[in-house]
DSSP file (Angstrom, degrees, kcal/mol; ACC not computed):
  #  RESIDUE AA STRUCTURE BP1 BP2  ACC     N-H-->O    O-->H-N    N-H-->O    O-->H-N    TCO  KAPPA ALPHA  PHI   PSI    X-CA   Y-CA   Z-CA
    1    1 A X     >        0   0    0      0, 0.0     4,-1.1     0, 0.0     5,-0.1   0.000 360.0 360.0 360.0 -27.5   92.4  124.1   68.2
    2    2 A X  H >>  +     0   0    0      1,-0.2     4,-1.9     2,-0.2     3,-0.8   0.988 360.0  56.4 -79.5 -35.6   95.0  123.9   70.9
    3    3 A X  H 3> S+     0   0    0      2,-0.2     4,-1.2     1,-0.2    -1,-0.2   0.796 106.5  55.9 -32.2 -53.9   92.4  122.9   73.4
    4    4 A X  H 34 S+     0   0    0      1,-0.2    -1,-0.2     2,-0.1     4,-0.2   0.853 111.4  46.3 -28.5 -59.0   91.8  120.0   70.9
    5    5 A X  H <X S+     0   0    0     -4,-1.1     4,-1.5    -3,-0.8    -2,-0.2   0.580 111.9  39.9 -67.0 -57.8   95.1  119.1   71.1
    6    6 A X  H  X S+     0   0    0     -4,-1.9     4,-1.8     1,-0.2     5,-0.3   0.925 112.0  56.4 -90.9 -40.6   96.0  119.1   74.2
    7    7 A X  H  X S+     0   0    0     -4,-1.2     4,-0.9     2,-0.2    -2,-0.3   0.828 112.5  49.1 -40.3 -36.2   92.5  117.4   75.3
    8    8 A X  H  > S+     0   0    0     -4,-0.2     4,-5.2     1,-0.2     3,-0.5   0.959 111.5  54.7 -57.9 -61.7   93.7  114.3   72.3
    9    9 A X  H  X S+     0   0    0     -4,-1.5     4,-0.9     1,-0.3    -2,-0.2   0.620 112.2  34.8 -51.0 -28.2   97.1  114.2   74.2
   10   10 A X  H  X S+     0   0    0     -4,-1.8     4,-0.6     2,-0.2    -1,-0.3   0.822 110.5  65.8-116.2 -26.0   95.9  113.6   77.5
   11   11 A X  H >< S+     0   0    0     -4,-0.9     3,-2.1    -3,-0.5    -2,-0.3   0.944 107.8  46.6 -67.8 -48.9   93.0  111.3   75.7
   12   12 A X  H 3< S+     0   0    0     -4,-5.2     5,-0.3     1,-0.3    -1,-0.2   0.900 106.5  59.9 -59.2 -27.0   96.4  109.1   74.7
   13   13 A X  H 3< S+     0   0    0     -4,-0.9    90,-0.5    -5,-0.2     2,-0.3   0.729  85.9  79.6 -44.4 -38.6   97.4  109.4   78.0
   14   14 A X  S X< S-     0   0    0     -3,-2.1     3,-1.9    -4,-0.6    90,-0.1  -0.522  94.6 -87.6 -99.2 155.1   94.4  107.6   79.8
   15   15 A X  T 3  S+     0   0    0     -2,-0.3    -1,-0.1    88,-0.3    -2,-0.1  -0.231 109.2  18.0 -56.4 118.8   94.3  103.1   79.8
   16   16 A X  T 3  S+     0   0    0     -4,-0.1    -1,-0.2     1,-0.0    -2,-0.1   0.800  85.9 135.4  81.3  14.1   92.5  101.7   76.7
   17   17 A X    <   -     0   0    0     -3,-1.9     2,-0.3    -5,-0.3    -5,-0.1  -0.082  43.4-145.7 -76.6-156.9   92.6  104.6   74.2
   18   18 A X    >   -     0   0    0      6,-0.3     3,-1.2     3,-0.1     6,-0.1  -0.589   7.6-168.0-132.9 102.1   93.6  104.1   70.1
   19   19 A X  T 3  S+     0   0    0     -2,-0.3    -7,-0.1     1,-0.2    -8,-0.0   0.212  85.3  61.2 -31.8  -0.9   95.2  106.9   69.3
   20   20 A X  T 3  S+     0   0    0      4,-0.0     2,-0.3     0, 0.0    -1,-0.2   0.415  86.0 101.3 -97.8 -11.8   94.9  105.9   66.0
   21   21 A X    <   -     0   0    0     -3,-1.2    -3,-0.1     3,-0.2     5,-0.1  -0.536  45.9-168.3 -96.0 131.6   90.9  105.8   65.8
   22   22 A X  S >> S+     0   0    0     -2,-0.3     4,-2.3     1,-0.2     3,-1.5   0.959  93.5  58.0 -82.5 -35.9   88.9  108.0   64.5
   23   23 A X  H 3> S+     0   0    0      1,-0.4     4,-2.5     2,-0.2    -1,-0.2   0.818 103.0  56.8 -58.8 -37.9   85.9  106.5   66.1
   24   24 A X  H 34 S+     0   0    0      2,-0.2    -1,-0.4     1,-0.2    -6,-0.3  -0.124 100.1  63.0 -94.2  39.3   87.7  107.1   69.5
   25   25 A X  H X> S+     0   0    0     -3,-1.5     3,-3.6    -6,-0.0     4,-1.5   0.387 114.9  32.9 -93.2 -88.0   87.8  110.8   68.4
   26   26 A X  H 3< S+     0   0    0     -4,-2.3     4,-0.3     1,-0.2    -2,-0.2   0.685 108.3  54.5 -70.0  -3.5   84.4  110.7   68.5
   27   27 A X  T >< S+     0   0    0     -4,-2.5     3,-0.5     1,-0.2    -1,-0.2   0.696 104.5  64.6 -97.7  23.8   83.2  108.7   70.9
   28   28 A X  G X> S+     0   0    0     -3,-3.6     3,-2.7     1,-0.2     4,-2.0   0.666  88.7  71.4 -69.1 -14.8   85.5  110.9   73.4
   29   29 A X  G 3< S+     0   0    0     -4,-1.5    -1,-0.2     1,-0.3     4,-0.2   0.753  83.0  67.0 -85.5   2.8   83.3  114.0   72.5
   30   30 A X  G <4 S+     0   0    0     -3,-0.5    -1,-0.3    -4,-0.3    -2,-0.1  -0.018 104.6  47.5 -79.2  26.4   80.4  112.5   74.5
   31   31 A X  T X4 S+     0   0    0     -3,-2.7     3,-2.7     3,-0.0    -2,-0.2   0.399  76.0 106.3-131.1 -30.8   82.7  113.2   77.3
   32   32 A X  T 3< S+     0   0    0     -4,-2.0    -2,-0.1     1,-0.3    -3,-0.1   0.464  87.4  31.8   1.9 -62.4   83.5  116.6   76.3
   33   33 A X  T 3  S+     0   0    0     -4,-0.2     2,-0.5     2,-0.1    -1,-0.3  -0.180  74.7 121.6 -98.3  34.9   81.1  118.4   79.5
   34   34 A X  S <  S-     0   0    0     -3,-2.7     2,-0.2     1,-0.0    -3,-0.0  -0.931  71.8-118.8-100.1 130.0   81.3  116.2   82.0
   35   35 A X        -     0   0    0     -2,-0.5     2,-0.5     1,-0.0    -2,-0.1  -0.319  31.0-167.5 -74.9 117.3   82.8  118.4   84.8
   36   36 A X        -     0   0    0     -2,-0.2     2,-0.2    39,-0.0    -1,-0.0  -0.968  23.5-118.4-123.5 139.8   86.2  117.2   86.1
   37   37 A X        -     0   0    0     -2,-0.5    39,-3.3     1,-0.0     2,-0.3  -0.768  34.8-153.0 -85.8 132.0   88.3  118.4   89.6
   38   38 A X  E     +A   75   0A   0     37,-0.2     2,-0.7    -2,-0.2    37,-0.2  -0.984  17.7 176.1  38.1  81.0   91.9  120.1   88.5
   39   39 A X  E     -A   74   0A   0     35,-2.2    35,-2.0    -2,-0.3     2,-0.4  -0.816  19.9-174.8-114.5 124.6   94.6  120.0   90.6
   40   40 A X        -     0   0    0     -2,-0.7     2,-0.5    33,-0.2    33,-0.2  -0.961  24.4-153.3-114.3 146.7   98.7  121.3   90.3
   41   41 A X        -     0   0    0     -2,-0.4    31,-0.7    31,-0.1     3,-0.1  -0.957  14.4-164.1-115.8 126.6  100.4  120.3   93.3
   42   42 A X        -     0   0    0     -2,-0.5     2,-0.3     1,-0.3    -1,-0.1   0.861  65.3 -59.2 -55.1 -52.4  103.6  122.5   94.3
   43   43 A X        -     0   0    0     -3,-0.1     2,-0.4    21,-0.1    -1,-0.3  -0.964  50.0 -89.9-175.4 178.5  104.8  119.9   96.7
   44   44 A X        +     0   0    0     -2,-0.3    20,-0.4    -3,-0.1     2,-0.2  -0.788  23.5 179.2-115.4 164.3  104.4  117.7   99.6
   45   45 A X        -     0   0    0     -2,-0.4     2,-0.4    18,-0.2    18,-0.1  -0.637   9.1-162.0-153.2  99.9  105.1  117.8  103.1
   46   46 A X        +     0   0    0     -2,-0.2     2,-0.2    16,-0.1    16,-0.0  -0.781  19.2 155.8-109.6 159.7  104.6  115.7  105.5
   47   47 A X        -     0   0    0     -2,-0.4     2,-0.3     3,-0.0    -2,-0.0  -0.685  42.9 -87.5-142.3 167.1  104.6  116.3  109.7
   48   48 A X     >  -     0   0    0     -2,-0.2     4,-2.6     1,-0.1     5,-0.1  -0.744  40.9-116.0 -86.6 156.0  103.5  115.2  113.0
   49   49 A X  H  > S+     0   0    0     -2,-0.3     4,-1.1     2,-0.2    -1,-0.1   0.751 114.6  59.2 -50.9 -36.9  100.1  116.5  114.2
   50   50 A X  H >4 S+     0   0    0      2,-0.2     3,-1.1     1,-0.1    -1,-0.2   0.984 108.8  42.7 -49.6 -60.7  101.8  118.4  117.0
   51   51 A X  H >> S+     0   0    0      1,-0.3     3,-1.7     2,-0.2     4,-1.4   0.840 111.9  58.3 -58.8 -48.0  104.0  120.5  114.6
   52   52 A X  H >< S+     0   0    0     -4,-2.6     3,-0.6     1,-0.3    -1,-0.3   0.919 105.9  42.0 -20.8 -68.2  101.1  120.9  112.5
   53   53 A X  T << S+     0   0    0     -4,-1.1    -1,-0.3    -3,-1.1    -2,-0.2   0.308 111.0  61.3-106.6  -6.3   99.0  122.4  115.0
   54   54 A X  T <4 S+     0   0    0     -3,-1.7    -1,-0.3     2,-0.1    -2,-0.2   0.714  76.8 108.3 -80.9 -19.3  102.5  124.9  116.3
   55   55 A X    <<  -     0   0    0     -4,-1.4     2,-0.3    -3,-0.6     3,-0.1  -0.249  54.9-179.9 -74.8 147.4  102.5  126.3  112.8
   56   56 A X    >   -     0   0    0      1,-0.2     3,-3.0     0, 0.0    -1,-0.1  -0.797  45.8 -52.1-139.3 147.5  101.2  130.3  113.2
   57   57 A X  T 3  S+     0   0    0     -2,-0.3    -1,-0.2     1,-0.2     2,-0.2  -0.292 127.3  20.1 -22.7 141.5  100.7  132.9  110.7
   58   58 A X  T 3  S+     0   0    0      1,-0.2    -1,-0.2    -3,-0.1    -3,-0.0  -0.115  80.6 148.3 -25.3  16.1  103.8  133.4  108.6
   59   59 A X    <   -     0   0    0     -3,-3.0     2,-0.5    -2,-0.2    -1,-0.2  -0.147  44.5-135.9 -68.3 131.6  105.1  130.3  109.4
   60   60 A X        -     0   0    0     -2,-0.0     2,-0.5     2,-0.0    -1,-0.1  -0.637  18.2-160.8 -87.0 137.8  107.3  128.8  106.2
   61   61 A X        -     0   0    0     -2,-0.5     2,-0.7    -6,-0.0   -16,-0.0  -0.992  15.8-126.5-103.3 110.4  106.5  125.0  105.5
   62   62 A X        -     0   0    0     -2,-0.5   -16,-0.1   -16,-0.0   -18,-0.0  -0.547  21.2-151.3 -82.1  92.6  109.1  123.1  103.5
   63   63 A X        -     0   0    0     -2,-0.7   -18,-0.2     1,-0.1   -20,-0.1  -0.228  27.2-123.3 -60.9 175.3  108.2  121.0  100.2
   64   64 A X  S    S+     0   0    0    -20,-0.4     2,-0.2     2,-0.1    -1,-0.1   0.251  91.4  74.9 -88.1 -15.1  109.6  118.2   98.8
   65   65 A X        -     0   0    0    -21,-0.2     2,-0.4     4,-0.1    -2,-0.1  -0.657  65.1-148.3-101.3 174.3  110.2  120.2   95.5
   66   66 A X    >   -     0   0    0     -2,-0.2     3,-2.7     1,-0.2    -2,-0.1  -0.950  34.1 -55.0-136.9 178.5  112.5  122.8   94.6
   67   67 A X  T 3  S+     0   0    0     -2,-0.4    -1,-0.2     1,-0.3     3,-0.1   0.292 116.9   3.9 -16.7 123.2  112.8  125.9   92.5
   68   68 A X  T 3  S+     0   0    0      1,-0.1    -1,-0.3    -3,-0.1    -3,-0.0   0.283  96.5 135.4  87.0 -28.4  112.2  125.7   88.9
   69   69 A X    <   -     0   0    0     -3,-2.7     2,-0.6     1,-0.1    -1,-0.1  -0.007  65.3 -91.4 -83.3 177.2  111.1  122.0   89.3
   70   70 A X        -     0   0    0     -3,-0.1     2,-0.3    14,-0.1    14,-0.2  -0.715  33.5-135.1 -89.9 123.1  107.9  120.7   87.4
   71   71 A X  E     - B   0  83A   0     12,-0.8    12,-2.3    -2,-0.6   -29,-0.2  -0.690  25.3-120.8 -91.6 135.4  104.5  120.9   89.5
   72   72 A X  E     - B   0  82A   0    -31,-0.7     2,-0.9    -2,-0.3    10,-0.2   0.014  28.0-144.7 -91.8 132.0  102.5  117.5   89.2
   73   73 A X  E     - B   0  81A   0      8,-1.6     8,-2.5   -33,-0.2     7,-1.8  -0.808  12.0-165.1-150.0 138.0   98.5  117.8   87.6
   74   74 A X  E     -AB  39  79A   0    -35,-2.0   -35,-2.2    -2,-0.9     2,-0.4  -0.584  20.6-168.1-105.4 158.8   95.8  116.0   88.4
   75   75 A X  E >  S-AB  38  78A   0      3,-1.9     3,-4.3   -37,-0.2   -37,-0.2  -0.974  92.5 -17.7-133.5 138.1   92.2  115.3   86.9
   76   76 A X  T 3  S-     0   0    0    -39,-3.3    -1,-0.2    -2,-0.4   -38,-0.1   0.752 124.0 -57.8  21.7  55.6   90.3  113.6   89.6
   77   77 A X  T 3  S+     0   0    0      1,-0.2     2,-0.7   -40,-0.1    -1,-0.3   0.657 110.0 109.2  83.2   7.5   93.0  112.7   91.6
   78   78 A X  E <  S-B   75   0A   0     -3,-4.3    -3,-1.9     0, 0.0    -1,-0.2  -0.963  76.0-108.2-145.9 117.8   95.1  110.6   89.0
   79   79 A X  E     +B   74   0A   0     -2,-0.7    -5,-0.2    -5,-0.2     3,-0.1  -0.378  48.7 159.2 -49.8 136.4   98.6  112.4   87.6
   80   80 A X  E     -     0   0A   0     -7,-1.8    21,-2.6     1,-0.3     2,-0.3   0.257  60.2  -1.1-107.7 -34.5   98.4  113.7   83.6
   81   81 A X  E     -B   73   0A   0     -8,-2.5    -8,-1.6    19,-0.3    -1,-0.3  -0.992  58.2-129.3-170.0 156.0  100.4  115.5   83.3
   82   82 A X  E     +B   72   0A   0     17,-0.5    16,-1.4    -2,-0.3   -10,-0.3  -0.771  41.0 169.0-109.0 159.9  103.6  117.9   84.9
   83   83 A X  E     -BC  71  97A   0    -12,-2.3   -12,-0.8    -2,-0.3     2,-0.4  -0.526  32.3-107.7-150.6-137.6  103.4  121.6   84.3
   84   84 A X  E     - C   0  96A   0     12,-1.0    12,-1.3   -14,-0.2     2,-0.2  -0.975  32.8-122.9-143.1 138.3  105.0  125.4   85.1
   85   85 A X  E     + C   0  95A   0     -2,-0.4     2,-0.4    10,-0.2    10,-0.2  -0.499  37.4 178.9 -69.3 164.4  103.2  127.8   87.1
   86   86 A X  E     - C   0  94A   0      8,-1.8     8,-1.8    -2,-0.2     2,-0.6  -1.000  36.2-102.8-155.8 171.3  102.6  131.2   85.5
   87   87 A X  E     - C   0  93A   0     -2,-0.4     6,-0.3     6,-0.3    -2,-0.0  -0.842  26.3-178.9 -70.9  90.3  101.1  134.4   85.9
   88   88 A X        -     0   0    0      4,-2.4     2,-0.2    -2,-0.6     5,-0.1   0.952  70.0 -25.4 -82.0 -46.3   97.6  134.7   84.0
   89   89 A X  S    S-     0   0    0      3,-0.5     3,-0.3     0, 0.0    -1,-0.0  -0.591  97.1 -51.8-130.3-171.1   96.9  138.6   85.1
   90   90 A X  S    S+     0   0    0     -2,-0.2     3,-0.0     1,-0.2    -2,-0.0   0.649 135.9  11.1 -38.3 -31.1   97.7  141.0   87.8
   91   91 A X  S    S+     0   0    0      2,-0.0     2,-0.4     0, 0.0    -1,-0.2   0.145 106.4  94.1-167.3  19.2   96.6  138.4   90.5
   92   92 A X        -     0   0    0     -3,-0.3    -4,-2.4     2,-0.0    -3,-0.5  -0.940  50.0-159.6-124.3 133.8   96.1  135.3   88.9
   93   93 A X  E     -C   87   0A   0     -2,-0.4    -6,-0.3    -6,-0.3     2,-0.3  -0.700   9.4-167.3-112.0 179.5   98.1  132.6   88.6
   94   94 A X  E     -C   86   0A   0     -8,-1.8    -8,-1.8    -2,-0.2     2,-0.3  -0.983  22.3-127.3-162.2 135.3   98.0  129.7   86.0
   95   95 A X  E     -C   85   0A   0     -2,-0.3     2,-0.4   -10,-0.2   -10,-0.2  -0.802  17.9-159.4 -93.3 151.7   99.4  126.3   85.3
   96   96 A X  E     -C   84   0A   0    -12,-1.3   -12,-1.0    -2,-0.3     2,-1.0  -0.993  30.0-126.3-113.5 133.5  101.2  125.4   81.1
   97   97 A X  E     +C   83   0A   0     -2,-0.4   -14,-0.2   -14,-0.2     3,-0.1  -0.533  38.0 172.1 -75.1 110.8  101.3  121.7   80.7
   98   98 A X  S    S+     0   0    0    -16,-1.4   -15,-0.2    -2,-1.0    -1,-0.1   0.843  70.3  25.2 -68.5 -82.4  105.2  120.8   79.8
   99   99 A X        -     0   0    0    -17,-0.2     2,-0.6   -16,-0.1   -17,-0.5  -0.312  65.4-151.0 -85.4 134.6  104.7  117.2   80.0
  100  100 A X        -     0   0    0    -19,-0.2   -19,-0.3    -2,-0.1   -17,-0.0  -0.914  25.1-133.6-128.1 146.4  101.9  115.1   79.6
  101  101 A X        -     0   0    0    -21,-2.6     2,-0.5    -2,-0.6     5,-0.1  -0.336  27.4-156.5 -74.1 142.3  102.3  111.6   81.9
  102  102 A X    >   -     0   0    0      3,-0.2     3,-1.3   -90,-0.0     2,-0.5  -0.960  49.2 -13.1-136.3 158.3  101.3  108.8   79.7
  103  103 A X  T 3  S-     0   0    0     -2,-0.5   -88,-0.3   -90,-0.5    -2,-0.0  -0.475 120.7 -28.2  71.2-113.1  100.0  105.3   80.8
  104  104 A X  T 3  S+     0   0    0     -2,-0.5     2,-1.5   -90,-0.1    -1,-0.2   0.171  88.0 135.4-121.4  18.5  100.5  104.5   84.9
  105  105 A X    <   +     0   0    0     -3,-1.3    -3,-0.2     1,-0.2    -1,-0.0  -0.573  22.9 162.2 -53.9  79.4  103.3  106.4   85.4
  106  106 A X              0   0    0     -2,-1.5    -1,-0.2     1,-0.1   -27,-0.1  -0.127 360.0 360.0 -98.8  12.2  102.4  108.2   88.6
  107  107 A X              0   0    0    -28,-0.0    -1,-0.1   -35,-0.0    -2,-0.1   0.419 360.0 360.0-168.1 360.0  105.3  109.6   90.1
C-alpha cells in the first residue's frame, strides 16, 4: 500500500497528470513494469581534468552538499524527489524519500 502511495505521489509530480482522476489511476498501471534508471546523488563537484587525473587512492573529494542535507533522486535523469540515506542491512545502504519535487522544479 505504501508503494501505491508513494508511486501516486510522484504520479502527481510528473507534467499533465489529474490527480483527481480515477481513469489516470488506471491508465498509469500500464506503466507499472516498464523498467526505469534510479539515481540519489550525494553531491557535485566539479574540477579541472589535471586535478582529476592527480586524485590517488584515498584521496577526499569535496561536494557541494553538506552534512545532514537532502540527497537529490532521479528517475531517468529528471529530479522527483529529495531523500535521506539509510542503512538497509549490515552493508547496504538505502535512500527514504522526504520530499517529493513536484512540477519543473529541478534544483
Amino acid at each position: 500500500m505504501a508503494d501505491e502511495l508513494q508511486l501516486a505521489e510522484l504520479a502527481d509530480a510528473l507534467p499533465g497528470s489529474d490527480p483527481q482522476s480515477a481513469r489516470g489511476a488506471r491508465e498509469l498501471e500500464a506503466v507499472y513494469d516498464i523498467p526505469v534508471t534510479v539515481s540519489a546523488v550525494l553531491g557535485r563537484a566539479t574540477m579541472p581534468v589535471n586535478q582529476l587525473l592527480k586524485l590517488g587512492r584515498g584521496a577526499v573529494v569535496e561536494l557541494d552538499r553538506k552534512l545532514g542535507e537532502a540527497i537529490d533522486i532521479y528517475v531517468n535523469n529528471r529530479l522527483v524527489a529529495r531523500g535521506e540515506v539509510v542503512m538497509v542491512d549490515d552493508n547496504r545502504l538505502g535512500v527514504t524519500m522526504t520530499e517529493i519535487v513536484k512540477g519543473d522544479r529541478q534544483n
